[in-house]
N, CA, C and O of each residue as an XYZ file, in Angstrom:
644
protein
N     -40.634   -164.127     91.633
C     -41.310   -164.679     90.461
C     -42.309   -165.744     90.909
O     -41.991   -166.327     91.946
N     -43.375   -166.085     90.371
C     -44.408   -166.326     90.583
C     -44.019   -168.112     89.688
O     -43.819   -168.334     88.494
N     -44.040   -169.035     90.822
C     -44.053   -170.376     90.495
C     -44.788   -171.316     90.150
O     -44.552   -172.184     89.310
N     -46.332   -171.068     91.229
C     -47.429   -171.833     90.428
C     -48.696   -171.180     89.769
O     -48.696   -170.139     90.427
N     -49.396   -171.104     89.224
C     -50.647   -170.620     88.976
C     -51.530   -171.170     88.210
O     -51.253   -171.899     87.258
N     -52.636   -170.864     88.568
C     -54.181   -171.155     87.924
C     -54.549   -170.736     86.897
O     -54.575   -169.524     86.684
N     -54.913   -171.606     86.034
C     -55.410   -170.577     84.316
C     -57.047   -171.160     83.754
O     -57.573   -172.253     83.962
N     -57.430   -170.284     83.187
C     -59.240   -170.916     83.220
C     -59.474   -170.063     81.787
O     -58.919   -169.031     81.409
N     -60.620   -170.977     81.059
C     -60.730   -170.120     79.845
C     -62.322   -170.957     79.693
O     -62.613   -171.966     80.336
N     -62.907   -170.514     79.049
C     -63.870   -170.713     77.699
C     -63.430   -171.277     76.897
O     -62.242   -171.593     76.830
N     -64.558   -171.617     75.848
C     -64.710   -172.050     74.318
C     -63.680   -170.750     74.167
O     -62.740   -170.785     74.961
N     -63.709   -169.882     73.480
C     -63.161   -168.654     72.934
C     -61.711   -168.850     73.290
O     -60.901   -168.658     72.383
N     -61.206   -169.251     74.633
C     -59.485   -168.863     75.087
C     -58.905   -170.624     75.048
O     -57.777   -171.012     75.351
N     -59.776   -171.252     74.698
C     -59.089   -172.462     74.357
C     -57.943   -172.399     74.079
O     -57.056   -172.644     74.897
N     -57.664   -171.947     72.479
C     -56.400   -172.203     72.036
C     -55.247   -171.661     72.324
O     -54.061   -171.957     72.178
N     -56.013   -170.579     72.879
C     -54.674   -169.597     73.980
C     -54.242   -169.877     74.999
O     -53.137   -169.504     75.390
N     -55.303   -170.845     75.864
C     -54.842   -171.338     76.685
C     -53.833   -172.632     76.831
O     -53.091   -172.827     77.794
N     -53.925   -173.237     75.998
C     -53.392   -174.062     75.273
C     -51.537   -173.940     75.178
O     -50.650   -174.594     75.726
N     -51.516   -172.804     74.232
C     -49.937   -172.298     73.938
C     -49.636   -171.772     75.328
O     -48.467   -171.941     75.677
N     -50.463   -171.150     76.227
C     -50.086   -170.526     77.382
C     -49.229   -171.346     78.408
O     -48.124   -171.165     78.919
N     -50.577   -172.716     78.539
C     -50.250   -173.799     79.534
C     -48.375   -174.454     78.999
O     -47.506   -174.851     79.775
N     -48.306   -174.371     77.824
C     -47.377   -175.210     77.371
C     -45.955   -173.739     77.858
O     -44.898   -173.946     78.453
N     -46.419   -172.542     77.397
C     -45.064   -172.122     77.725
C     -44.695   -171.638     78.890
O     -43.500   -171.579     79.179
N     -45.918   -171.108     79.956
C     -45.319   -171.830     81.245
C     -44.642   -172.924     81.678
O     -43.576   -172.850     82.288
N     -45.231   -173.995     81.384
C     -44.401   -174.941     81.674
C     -42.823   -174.888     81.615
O     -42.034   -174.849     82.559
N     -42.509   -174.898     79.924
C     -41.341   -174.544     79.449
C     -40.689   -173.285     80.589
O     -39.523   -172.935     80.409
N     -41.400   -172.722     81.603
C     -40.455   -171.605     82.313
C     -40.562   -172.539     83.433
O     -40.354   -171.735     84.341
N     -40.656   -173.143     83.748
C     -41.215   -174.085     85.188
C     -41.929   -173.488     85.852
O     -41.336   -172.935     86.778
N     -42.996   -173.319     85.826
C     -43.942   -172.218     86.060
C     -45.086   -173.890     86.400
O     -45.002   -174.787     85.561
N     -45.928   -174.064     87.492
C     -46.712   -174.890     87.456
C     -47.998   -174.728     87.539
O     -48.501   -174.382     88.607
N     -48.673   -174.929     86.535
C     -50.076   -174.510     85.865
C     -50.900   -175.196     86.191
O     -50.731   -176.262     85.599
N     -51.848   -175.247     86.889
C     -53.510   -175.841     87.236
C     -54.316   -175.267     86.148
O     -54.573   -174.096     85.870
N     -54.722   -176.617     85.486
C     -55.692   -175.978     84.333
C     -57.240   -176.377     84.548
O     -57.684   -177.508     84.349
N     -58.053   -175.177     85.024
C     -59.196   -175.771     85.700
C     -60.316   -175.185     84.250
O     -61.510   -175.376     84.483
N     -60.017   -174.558     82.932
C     -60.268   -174.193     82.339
C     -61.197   -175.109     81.061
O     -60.885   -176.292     81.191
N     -62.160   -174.945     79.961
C     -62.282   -175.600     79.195
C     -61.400   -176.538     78.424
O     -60.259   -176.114     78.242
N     -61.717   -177.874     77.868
C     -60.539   -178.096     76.905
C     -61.273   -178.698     75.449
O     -61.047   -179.800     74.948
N     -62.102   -177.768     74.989
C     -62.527   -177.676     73.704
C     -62.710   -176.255     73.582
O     -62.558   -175.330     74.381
N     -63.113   -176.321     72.249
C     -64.045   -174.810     72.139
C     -65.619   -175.288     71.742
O     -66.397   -174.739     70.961
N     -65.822   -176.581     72.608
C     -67.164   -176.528     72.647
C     -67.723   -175.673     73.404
O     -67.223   -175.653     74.528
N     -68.711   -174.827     73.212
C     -69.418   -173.706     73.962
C     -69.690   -173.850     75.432
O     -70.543   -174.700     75.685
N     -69.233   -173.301     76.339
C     -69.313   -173.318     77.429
C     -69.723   -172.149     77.983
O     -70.278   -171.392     77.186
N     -69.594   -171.660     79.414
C     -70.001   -170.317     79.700
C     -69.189   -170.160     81.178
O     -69.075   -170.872     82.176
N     -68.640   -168.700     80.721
C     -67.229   -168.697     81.171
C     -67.328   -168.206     82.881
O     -66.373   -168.183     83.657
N     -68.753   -167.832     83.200
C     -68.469   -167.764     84.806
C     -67.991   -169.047     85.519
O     -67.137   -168.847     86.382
N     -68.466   -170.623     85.282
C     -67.969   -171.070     86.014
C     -66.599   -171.304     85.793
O     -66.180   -172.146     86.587
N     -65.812   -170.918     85.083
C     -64.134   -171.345     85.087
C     -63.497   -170.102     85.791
O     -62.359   -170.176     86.254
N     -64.375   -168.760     85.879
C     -63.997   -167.534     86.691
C     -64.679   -167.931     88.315
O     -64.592   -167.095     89.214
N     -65.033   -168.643     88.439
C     -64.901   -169.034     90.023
C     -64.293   -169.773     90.488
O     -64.157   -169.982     91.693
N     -63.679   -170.452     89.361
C     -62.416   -171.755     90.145
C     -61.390   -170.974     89.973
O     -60.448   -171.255     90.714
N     -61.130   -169.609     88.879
C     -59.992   -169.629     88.721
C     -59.723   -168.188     90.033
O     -58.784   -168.282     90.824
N     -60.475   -167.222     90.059
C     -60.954   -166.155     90.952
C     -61.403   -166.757     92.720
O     -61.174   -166.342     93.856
N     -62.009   -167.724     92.229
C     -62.246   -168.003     94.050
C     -61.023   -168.800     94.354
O     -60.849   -168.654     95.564
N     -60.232   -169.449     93.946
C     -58.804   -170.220     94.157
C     -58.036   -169.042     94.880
O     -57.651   -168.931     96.044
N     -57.969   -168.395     94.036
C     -57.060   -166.917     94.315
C     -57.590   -166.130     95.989
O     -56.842   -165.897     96.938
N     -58.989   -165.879     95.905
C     -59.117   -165.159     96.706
C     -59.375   -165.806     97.756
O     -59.674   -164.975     98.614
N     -59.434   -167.030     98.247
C     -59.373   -167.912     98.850
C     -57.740   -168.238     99.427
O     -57.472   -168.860    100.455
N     -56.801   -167.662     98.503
C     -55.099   -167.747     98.934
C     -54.742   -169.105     98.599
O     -53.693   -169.420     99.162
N     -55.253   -170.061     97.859
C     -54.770   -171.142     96.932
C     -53.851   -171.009     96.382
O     -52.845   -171.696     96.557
N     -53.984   -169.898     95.408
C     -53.019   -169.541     94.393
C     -52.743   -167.686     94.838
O     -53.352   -166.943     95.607
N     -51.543   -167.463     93.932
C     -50.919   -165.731     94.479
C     -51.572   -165.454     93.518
O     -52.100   -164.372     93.771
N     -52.047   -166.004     91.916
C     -52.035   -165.470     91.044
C     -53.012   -166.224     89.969
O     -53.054   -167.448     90.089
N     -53.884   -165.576     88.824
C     -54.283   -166.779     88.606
C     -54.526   -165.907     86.643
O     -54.346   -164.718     86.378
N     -54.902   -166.880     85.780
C     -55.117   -166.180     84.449
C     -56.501   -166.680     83.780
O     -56.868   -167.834     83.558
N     -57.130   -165.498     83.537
C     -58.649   -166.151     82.799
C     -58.481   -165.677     81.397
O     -57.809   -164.648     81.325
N     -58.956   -166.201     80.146
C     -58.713   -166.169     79.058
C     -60.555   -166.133     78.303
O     -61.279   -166.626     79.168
N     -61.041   -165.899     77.588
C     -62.349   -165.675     76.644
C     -61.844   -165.217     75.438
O     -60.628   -165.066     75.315
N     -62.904   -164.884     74.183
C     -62.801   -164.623     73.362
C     -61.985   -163.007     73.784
O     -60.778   -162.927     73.557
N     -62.372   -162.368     74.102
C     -62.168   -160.460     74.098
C     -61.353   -160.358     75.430
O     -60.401   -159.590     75.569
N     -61.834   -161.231     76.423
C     -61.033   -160.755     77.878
C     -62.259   -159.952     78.911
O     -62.132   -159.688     80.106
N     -63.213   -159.731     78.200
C     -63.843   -158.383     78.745
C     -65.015   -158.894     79.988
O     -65.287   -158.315     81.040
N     -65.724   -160.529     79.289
C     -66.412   -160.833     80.005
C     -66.166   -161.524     81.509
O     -66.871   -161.553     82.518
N     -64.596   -162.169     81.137
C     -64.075   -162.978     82.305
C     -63.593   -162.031     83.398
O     -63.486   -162.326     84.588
N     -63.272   -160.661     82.746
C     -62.609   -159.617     83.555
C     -64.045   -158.836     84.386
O     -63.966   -158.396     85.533
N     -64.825   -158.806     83.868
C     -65.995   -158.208     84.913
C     -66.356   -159.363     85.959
O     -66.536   -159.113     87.150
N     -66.441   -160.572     85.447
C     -67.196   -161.556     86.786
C     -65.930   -161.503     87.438
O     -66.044   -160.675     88.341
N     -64.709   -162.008     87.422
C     -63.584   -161.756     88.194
C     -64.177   -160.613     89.225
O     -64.671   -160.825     90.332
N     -64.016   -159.475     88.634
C     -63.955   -158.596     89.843
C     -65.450   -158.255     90.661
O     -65.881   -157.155     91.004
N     -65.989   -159.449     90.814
C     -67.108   -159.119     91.471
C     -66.603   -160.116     92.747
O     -67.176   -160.223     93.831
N     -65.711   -160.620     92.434
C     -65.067   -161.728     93.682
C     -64.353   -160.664     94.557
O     -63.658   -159.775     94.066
N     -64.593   -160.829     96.011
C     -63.721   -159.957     96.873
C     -62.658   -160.203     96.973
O     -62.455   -161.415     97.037
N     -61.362   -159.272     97.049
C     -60.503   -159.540     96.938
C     -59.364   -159.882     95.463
O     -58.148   -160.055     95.388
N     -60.281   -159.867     94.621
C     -59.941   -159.833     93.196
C     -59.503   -158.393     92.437
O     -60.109   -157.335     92.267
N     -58.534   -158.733     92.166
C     -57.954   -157.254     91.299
C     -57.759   -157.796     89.433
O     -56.745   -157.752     88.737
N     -58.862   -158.173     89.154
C     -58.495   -158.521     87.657
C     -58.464   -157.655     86.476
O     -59.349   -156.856     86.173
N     -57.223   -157.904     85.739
C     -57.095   -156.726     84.945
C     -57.185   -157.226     83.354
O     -56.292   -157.991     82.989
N     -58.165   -156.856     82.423
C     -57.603   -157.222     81.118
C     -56.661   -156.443     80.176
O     -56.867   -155.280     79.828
N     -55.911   -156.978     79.905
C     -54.333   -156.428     79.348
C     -54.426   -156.879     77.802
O     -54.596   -157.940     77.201
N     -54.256   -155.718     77.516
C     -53.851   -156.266     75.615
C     -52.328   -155.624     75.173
O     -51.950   -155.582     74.002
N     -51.537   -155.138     76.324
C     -49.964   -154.918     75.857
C     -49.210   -154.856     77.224
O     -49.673   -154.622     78.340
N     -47.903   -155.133     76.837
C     -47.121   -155.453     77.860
C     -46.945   -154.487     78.972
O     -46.607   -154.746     80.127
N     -47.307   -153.007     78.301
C     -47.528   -151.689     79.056
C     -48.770   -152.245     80.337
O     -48.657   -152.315     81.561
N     -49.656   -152.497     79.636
C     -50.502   -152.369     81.037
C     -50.460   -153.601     81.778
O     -50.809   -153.519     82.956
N     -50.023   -154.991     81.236
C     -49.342   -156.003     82.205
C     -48.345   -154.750     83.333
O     -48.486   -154.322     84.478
N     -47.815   -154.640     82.736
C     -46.444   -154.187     83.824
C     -47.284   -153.385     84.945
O     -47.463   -153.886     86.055
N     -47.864   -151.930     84.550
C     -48.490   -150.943     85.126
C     -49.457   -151.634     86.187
O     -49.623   -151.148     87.306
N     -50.176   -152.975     85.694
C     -51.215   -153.235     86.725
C     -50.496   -154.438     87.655
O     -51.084   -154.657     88.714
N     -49.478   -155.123     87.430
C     -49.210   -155.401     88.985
C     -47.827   -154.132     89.968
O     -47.470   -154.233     91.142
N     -47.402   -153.151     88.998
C     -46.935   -152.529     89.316
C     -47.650   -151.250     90.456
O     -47.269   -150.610     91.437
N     -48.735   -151.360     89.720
C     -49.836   -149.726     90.544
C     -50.905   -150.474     91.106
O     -51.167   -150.025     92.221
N     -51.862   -151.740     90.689
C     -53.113   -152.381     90.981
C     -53.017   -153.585     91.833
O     -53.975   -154.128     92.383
N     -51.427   -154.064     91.914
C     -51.532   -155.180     92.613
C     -51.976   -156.503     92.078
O     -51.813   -157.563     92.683
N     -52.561   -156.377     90.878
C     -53.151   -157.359     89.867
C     -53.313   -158.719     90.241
O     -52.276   -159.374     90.137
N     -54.434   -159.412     90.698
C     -54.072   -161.004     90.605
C     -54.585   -162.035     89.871
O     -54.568   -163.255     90.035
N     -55.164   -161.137     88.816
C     -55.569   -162.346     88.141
C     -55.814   -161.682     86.649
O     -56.769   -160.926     86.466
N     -54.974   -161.984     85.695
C     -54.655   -161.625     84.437
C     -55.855   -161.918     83.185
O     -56.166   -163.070     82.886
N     -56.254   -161.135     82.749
C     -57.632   -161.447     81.973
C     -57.176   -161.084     80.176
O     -56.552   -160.128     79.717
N     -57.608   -161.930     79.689
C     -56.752   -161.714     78.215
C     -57.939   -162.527     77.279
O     -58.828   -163.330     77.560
N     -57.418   -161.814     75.883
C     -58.163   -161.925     74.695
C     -58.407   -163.080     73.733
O     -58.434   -162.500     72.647
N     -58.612   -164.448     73.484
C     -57.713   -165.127     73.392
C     -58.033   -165.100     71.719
O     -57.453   -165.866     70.949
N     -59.038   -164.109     71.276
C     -59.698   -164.289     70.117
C     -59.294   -162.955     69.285
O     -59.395   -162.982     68.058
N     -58.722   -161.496     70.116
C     -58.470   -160.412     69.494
C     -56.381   -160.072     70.145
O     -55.688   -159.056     70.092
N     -56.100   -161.438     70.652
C     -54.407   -160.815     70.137
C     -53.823   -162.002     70.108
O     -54.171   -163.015     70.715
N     -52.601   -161.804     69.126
C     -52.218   -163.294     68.900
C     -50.985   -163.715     69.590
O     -50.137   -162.859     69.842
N     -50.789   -165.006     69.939
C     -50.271   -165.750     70.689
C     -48.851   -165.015     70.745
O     -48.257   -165.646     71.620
N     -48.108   -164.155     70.341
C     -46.860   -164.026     70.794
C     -46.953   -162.975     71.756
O     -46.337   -162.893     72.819
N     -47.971   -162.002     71.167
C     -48.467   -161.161     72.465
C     -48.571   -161.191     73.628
O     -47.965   -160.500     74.447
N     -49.686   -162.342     73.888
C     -50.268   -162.889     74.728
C     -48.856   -163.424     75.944
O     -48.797   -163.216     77.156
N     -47.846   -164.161     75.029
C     -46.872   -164.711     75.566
C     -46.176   -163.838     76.535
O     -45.885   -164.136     77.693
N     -45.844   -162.246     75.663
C     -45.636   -161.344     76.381
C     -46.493   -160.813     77.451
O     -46.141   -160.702     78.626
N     -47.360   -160.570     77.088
C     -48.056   -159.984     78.493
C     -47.891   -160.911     79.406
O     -47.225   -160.465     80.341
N     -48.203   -162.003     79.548
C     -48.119   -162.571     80.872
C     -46.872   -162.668     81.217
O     -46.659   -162.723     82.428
N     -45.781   -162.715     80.348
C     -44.225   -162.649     81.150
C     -44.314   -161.536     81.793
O     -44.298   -161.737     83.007
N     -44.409   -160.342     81.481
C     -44.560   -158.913     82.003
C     -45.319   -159.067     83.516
O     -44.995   -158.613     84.614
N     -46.468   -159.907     83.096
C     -47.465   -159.492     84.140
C     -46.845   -160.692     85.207
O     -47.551   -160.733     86.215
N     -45.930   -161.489     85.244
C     -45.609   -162.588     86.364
C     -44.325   -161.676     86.766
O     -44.090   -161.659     87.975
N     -43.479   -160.936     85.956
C     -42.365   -160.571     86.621
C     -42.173   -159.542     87.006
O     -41.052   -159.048     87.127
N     -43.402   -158.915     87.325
C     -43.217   -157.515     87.929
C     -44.119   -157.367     89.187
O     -45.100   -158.091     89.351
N     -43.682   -156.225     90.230
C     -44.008   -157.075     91.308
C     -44.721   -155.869     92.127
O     -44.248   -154.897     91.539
N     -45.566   -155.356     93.120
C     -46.267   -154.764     93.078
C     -45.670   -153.799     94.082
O     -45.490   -154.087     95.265
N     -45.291   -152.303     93.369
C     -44.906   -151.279     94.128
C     -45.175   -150.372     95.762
O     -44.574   -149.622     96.530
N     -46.089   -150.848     95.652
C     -46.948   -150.009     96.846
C     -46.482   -149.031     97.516
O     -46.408   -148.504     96.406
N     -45.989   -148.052     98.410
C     -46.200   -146.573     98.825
C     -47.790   -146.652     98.441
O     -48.607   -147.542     98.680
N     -47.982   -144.996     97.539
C     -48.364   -144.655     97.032
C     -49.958   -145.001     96.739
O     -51.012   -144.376     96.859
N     -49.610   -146.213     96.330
C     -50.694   -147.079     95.082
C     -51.333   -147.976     96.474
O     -52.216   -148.791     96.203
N     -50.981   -147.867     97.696
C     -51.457   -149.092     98.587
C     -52.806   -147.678     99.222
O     -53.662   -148.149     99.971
N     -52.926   -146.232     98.944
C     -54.191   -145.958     99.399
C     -55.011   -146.096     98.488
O     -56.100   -145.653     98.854
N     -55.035   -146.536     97.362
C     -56.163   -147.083     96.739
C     -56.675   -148.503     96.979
O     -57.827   -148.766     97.326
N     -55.896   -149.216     96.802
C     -56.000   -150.764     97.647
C     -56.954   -150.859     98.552
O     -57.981   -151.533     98.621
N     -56.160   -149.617     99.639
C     -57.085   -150.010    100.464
C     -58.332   -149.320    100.566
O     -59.167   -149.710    101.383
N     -58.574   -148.231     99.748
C     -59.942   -147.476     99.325
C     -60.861   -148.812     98.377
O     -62.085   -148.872     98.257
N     -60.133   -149.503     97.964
C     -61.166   -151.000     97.527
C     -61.838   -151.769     98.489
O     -63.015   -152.070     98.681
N     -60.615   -152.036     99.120
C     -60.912   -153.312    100.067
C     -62.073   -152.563    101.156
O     -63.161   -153.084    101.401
N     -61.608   -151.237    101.749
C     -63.107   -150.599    102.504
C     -64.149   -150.557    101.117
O     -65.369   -150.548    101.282
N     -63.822   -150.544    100.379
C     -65.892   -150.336     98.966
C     -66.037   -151.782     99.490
O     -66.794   -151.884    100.455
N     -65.373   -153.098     98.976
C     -65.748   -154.589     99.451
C     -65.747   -154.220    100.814
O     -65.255   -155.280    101.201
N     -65.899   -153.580    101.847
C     -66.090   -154.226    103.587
C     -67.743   -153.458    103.011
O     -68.851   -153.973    103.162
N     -67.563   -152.675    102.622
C     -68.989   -152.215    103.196
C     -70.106   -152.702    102.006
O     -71.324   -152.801    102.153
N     -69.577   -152.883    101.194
C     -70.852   -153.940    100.169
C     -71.016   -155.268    101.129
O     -71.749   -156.167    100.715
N     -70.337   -155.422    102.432
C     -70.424   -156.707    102.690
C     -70.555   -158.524    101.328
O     -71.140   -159.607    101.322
N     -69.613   -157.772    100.476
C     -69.045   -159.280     99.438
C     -68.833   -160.331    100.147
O     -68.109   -160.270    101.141
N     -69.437   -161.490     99.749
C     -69.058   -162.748    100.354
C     -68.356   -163.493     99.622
O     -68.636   -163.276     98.443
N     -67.243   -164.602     99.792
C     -66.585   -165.861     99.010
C     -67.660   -166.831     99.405
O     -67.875   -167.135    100.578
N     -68.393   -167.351     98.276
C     -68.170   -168.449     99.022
C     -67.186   -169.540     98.876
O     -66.218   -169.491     98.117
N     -67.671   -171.103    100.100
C     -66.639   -171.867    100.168
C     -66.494   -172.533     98.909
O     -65.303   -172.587     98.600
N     -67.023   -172.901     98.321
C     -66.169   -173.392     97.083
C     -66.490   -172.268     95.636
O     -66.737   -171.062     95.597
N     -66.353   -173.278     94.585
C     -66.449   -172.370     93.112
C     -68.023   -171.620     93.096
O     -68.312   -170.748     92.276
N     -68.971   -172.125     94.151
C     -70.344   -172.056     93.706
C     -71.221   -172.639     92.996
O     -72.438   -172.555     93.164
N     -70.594   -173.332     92.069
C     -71.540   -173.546     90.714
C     -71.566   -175.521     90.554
O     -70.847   -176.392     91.043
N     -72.507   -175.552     89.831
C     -72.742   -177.279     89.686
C     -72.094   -177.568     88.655
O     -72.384   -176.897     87.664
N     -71.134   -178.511     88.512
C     -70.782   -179.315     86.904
C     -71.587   -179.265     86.435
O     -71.668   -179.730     85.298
């Protein structure tokens, strides 16, 4: 089970992030919140490079980005090498994607599912653990697409306050 992790949101996953941060806690789960803390308008790549480059950098095993839909934080995520971000709207595909994808960084809706959901998926998606046989020749059919795009990290988030 997965003890500490990173969570990052937008204006839009504010309030989700919010109930999120609090019920991790409540599991002892220790949360870095590098995320907005209004829903004053912000723009959600830079909280997907603290929360995505942390990760792929090996900071964190695991990390959660939150927006209005999930959809936008889940594409810049996976432009980070080494990023397997999945957006999940039921506990089915929490499970399935660290079960088959290896998943590390959980991308969610914070504006189209409501908070008990939400609660669930990420329990799903922290306590299940990644199968591999099988599912590790795709992995590594990724990780060769990232060798030969030559993807770079860089050293920090990238971006200016």
């Amino acid at each position: 089970m997965v003890r500490k992790i990173i969570i990052g949101n937008d204006h839009g996953g504010y309030q989700a992030k919010v109930e999120l941060v609090k019920h991790l806690a409540s599991r002892g789960i220790e949360v870095t919140n590098v995320g907005a803390d209004s829903e004053e308008i912000v723009r959600y790549p830079h909280y997907v490079m603290k929360v995505a480059g942390a990760v792929a950098r090996g900071e964190y095993e695991r990390g959660i980005l939150i927006c209005s839909t999930g959809i936008g934080v889940s594409i810049a995520a996976n432009k980070i090498r080494g990023i397997r971000a999945a957006l999940c709207t039921s506990t089915y595909m929490a499970k399935m994607t660290r079960r088959h994808n290896d998943s590390n960084v959980l991308c969610l809706g914070g504006k189209i599912t409501g908070i008990f959901e939400l609660i669930d998926i990420v329990d799903t998606w922290l306590e299940n653990d990644f199968e591999g046989g099988r599912h590790c020749i795709s992995l590594d059919l990724i990780r060769e697409m990232e060798d030969k795009l030559n993807l770079k990290l860089p050293a920090s988030d990238g971006f200016q306050s």
